[in-house]
C-alpha positions, 0 to 999 in steps of 0.5 A: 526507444527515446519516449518523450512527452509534453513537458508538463506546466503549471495546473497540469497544463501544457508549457514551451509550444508543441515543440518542447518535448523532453525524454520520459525515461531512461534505462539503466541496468536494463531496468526504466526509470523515470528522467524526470530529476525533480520526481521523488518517485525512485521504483522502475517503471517496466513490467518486471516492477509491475509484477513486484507490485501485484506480489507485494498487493496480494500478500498484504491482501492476504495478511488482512484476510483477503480484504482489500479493505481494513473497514470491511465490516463497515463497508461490505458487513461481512464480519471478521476480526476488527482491529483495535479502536475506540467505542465511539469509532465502533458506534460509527462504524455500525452506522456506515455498514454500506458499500462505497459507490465511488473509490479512488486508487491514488497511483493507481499503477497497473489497477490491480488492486481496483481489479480485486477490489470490485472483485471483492465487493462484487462477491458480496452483491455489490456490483455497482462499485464504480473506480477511478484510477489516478497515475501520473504514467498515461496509459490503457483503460482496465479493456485496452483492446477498445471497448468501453468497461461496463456499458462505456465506463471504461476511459482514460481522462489526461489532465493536461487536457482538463480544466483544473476547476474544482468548484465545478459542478459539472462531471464527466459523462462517466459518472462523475467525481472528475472535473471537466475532462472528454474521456476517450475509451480505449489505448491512450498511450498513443504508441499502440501498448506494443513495448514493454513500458506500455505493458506496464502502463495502466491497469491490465485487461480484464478477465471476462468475469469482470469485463461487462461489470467493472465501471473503471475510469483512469485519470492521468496526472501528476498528483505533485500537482495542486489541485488535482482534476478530482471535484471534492467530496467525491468519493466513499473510499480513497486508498493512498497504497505504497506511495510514500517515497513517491513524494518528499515530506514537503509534498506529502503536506499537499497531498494529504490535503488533496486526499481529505478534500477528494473524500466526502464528509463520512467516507474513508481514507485508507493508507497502505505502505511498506518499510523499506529499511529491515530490522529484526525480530527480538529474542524474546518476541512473543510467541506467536505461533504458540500463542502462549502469551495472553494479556494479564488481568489487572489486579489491584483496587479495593471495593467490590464494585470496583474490583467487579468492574476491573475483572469485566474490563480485563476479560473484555481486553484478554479477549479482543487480544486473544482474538488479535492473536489468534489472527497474527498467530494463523498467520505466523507473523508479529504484531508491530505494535509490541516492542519486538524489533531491533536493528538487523545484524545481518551484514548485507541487510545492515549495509543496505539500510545504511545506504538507503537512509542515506540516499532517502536523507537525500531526497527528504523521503521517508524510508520507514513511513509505517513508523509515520504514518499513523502520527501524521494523521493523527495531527489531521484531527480537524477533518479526520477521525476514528483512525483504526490500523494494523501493523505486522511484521513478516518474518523472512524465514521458516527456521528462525534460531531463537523460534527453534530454540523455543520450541526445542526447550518446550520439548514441542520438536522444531520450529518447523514443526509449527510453521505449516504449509501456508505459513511458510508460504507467506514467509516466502513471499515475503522474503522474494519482495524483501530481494526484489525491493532491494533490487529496485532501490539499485539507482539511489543507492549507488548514488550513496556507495558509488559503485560501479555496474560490475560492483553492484551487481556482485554485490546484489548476487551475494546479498540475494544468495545469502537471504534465500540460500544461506540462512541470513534471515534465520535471525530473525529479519522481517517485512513490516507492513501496515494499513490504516484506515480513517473516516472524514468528519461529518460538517456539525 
């Protein structure tokens, strides 16, 4: 079926009369793919990425313990291990321990992680958590059968139908945080969320537990475009989750800017986002499993005081690091920050990051943004403070050569010995989104290594074998991850 839609203009408005109309997607290996030539965004648009992405939010979810959230203390205060940061951060976050009333979930996608969002806060009491979901792909509100979610606040807003005024002060009648819009509850598509592509569109349907509690709004629009139909300081809680190769370098400037401006002074902005190329754990990693490898305390100095003082210092930081391990260490994952990887010498994985830095050369897009993403916000100093954040990397396997060597000279028995049930469990998840990530990257990266139909997929087939049959991340390939989390400054 040949989809089309308005050819969007400047501000998110419409251009060429009703008449020009242009295709919207394209298939190609049976997978859709936006037609659009100027759009960074290179993943599939169908139900099967769909299912790839709500795989890739759960397992991240659970490498943060179950929190959707990295700032859980400050916005639900619920405890648990806090990443590293400062004292001054720590001080403000103990004067923001409150849920957000408005979140943002920029490319929002299918919804999934609104959905075990406000699950999460509706858990801890906090049911009035309302959510607006911003995509450049139109589609169903969270209730697509037609019934507004939560008493009417179920709706779908399309920007090419708004007025991009972002000094208004009037709202939506949904609760606010759009610019002017007339939502409409229900199927939006226009087409009846019949195919597969509309499967994919928009957030799922919700369960009965969340049908009469969740307040969702879906907003509709090209966030290349600049300013989006989104008034400023309107929200607590801004997650920006999995879409830096959705834009170049260039763009991601804007839309950083956008991201600040949408979050109201004291709220939070938090980045989620996944490494594409693969590399691997070193040798001499540390033992995570193990957890042999606690800090040393510092030595050195004269006077008593002072000798005092470094002893209180040390136990303080081999006790936040003890606790970072524990956490790394019950889940059988790295920590990032530590020098502990090097390039993959397994041949299809090196040949993939080969293809890939090539092809995201190309587009000006970063392929590792988990190693950029902290610096870039480092430099919003301005507008932006007490940065917090968490790195891991994954390992692919269950019986990695040099863990098993380990353990064997340790005489604790095999590696495997260590990796239990739920280890092994994130291991394995891990390793399925590594092969279905390659998989998605099909169209950029024949246009690297000119394949045909037949050679990729030979090729795909090997690679897949090799990585879940063979032992190919037996050396100790990884997923690297991370989030990072920081708070607006407040206007002095």
């Amino acid at each position: 079926m040949e989809e089309t839609t308005a050819r969007p203009g400047a501000g998110g408005g419409t251009s060429g009369g009703a008449g020009a109309t242009r295709k919207r997607s394209v298939v190609v290996n049976d997978r859709r793919f936006f037609s659009d030539p100027t759009l960074a965004y290179p993943f599939p648009i169908d139900l099967k990425e769909t299912h790839r992405q709500t795989l890739s939010t759960l397992l991240r979810l659970r490498l943060n313990g179950g929190r959707p959230v990295l700032r859980s203390d400050e916005l639900v205060g619920t405890g648990g291990d806090q990443p590293s940061s400062s004292s001054s951060s720590q001080q403000q976050g103990q004067q923001h321990v409150k849920p957000p009333r408005r979140v943002l979930e920029v490319g929002c996608g299918s919804g999934v992680w609104s959905m075990l969002c406000h699950r999460y806060f509706a858990r801890h009491g906090h049911n009035a958590v309302s959510f607006v979901g911003l995509d450049i792909r139109g589609g169903r509100s969270l209730d697509h059968q037609g019934a507004g979610v939560g008493g009417g606040s179920g709706s779908s807003i399309n920007s090419s139908n708004t007025t991009n005024n972002n000094n208004s002060n009037s709202s939506s009648s949904n609760g606010g945080g759009t610019s002017n819009a007339s939502a409409r509850s229900g199927n939006s598509s226009g087409r009846g969320g019949k195919d597969e592509e509309d499967a994919a569109v928009g957030p799922p349907a919700l369960v009965d537990e969340d049908r009469d509690e969740m307040h969702w709004q879906f907003v509709q629009h090209d966030c290349r475009q600049i300013p989006w139909p989104l008034e400023s300081a309107a929200f607590d809680l801004v997650v920006f989750k999995d879409m830096s190769a959705a834009f170049t370098q260039k763009e991601l400037a804007a839309v950083t800017d956008e991201l600040v401006r949408v979050v109201r002074p004291g709220g939070v902005l938090e980045v989620w986002d996944v490494d594409s190329v693969l590399r691997s754990l070193k040798p001499n990693a540390p033992d995570t499993l193990a957890n042999a490898n606690p800090i040393k305390r510092n030595g050195g100095g004269s006077g008593e005081y002072y000798q005092r003082h470094q002893h209180h210092h040390s136990q303080q930081q081999q006790r936040k690091q003890q606790q970072k391990d524990d956490a790394y260490a019950e889940l059988g994952v790295y920590d990032v920050d530590a020098n502990i990887l090097c390039p993959s010498k397994n041949p299809w994985i090196a040949e993939y990051n080969g293809w890939l830095s090539q092809a995201c050369d190309a587009r000006t897009v970063s392929p590792v943004p988990c190693a950029t993403i902290g610096p870039f916000l480092v430099q919003e100093a301005d507008t932006l403070e007490g940065m917090i954040s968490k790195r891991f990397a994954v390992p692919l396997s269950t019986d990695i050569r040099w863990e098993r060597n380990r353990y064997n000279s340790s005489g604790t028995g095999a590696a495997s010995a260590a990796i239990d049930s739920e280890r092994a469990a994130i291991r394995n998840t891990a390793l399925q989104c590594v092969v279905d990530l390659i998989g998605t990257w099909e169209p950029m990266l024949r246009s690297v290594n000119k394949m045909s139909q037949e050679g990729w997929d030979a090729w795909y087939a090997k690679a897949t074998k090799n990585l879940m049959l063979e032992g190919g991340a037996d050396g100790g390939e990884c997923l690297e991850v991370g989030v990072w989390s920081v708070r607006k400054k407040r206007s002095r």
